[in-house]
Backbone as CSV, one residue per row, in Angstrom:
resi,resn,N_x,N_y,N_z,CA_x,CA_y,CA_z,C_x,C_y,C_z
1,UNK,45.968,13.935,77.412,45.335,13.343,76.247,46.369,12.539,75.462
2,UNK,45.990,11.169,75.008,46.970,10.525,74.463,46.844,10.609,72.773
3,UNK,48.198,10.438,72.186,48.052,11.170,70.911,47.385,9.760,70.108
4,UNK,47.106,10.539,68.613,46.041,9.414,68.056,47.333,8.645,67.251
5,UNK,46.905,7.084,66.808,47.862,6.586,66.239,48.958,7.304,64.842
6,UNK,48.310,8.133,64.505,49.036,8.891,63.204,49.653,10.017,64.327
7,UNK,49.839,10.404,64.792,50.620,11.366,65.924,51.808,10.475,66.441
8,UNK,51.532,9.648,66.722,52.277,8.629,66.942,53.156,8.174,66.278
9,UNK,53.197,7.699,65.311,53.820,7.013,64.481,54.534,8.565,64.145
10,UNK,54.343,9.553,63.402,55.172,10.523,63.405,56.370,11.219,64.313
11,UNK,55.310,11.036,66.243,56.285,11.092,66.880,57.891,9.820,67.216
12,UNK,57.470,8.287,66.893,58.187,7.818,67.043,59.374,7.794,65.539
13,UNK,58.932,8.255,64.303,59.849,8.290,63.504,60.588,9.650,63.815
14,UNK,60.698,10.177,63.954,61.445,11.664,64.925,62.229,11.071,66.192
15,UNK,61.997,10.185,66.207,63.096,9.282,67.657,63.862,8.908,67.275
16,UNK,63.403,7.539,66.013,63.786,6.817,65.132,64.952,7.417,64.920
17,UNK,65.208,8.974,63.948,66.067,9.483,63.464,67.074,10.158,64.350
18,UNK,66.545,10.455,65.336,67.277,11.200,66.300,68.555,10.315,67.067
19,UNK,68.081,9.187,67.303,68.352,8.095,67.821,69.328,7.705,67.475
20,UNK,69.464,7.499,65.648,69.843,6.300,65.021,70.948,7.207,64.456
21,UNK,72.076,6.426,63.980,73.270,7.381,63.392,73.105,7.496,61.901
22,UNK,72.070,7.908,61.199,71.829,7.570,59.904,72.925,8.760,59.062
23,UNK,72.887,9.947,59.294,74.541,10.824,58.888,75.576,9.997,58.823
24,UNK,76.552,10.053,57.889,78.130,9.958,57.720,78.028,8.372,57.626
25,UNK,77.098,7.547,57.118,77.043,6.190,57.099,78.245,5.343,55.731
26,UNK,78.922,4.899,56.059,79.804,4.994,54.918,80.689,3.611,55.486
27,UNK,81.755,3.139,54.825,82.068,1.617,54.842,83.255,2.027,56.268
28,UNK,83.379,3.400,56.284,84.750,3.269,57.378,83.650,3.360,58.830
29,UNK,81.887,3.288,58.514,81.080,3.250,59.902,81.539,1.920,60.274
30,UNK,81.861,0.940,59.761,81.887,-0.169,60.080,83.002,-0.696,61.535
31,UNK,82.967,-1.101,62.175,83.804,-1.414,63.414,84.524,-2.646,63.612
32,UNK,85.680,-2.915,63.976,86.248,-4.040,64.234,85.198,-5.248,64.627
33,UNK,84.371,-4.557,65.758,83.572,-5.842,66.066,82.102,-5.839,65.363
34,UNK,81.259,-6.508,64.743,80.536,-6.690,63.934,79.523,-8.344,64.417
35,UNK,78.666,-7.606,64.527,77.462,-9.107,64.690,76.202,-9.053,64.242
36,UNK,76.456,-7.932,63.176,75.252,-7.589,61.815,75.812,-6.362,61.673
37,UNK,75.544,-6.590,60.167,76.234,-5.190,58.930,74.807,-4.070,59.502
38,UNK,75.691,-3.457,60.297,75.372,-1.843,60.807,74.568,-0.840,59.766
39,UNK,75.478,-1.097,58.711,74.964,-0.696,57.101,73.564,-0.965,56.553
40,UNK,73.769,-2.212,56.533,71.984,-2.930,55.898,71.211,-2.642,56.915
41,UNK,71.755,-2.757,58.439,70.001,-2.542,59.264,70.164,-0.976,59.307
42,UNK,70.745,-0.082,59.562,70.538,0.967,58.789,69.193,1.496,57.600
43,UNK,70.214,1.066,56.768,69.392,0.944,55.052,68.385,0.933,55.559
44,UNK,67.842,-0.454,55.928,66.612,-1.065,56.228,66.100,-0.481,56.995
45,UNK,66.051,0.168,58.299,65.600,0.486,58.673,64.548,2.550,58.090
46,UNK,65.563,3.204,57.467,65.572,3.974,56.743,64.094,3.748,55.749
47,UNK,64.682,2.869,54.851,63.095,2.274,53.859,62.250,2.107,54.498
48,UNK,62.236,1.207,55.925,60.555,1.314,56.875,60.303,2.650,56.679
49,UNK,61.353,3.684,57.758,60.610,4.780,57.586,60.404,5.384,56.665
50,UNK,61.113,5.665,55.490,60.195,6.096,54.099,59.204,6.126,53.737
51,UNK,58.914,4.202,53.864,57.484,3.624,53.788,56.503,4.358,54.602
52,UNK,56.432,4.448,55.416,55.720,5.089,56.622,55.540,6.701,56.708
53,UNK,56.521,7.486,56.064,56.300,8.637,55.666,55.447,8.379,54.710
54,UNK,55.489,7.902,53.612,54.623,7.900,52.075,53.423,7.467,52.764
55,UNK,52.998,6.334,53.742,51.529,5.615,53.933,51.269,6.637,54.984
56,UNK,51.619,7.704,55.711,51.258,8.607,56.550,50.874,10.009,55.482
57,UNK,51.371,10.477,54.183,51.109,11.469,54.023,49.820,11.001,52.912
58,UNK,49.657,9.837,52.221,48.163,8.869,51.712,47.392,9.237,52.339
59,UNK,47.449,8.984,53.638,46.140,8.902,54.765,45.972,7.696,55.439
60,UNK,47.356,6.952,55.499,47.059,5.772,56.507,46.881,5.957,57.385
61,UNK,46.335,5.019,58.317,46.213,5.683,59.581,46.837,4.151,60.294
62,UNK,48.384,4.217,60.821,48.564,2.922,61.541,47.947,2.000,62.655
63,UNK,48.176,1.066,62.705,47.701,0.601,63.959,48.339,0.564,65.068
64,UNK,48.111,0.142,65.823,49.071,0.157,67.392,49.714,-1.034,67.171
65,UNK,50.254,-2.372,66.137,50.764,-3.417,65.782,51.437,-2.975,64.875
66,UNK,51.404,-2.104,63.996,52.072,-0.984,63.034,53.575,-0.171,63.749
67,UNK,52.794,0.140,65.124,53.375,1.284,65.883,54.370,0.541,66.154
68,UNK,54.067,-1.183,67.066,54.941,-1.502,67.588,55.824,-2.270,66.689
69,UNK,55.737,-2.893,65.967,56.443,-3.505,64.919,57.741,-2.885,64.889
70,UNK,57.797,-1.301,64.367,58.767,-0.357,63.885,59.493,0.003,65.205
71,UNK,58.553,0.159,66.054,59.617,0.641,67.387,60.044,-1.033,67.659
72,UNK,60.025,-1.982,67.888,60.418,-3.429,68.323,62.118,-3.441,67.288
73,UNK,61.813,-3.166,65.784,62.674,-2.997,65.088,63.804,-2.137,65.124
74,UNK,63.309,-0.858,65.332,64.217,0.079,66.135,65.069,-0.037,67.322
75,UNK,64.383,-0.586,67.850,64.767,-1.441,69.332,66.153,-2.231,68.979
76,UNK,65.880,-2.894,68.100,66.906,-4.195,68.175,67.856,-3.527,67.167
77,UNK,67.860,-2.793,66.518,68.509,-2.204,65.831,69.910,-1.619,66.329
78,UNK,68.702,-0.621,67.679,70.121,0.382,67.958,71.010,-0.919,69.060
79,UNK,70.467,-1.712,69.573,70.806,-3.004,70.228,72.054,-3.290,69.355
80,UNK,72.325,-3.835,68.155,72.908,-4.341,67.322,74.152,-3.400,67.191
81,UNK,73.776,-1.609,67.301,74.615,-0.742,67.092,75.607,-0.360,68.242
82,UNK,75.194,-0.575,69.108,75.569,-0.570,70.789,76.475,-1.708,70.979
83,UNK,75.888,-3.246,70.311,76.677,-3.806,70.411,78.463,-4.348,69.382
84,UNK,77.869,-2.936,68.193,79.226,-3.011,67.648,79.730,-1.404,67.960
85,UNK,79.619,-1.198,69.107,80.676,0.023,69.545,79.876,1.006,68.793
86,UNK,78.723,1.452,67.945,78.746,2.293,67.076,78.005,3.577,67.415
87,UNK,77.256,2.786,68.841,76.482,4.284,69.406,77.186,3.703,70.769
């Protein structure tokens, strides 16, 4: 059985975090090599999911363009982090 879009979106912010190095984020995370501040997409990424906690415990119910948006973002994110040595 495939889960409903609000299952979803919960299970992928639990990736999100797992994933992402959001602990010990601080100016010495930063790495010699740099091709976006690690920091701000961080941040940013963080506030989506906030957002998405708060419109999930309302009663939103996302869409599957919702779903993918955040994972596409996530995506390129840890991309960005990989490519400054950081994961």
């Amino acid at each position: 059985m495939k889960p409903n879009t609000v299952d979803a979106m919960h299970e992928l912010i639990v990736q999100i975090k797992t994933e992402l190095p959001f602990k010990g984020v601080d100016t010495s995370f930063c790495s010699d090599t740099c091709t976006g501040c690690s920091i701000k997409l961080l941040e940013f990424i963080a506030i989506e999911i906030d957002d998405w906690e708060y419109k999930l415990n309302q009663g939103t119910v996302p869409s599957f363009k919702d779903l993918n948006k955040l994972a596409k973002m996530a995506k390129k994110i840890r991309a960005v982090l990989i490519k400054n040595k950081l994961i």
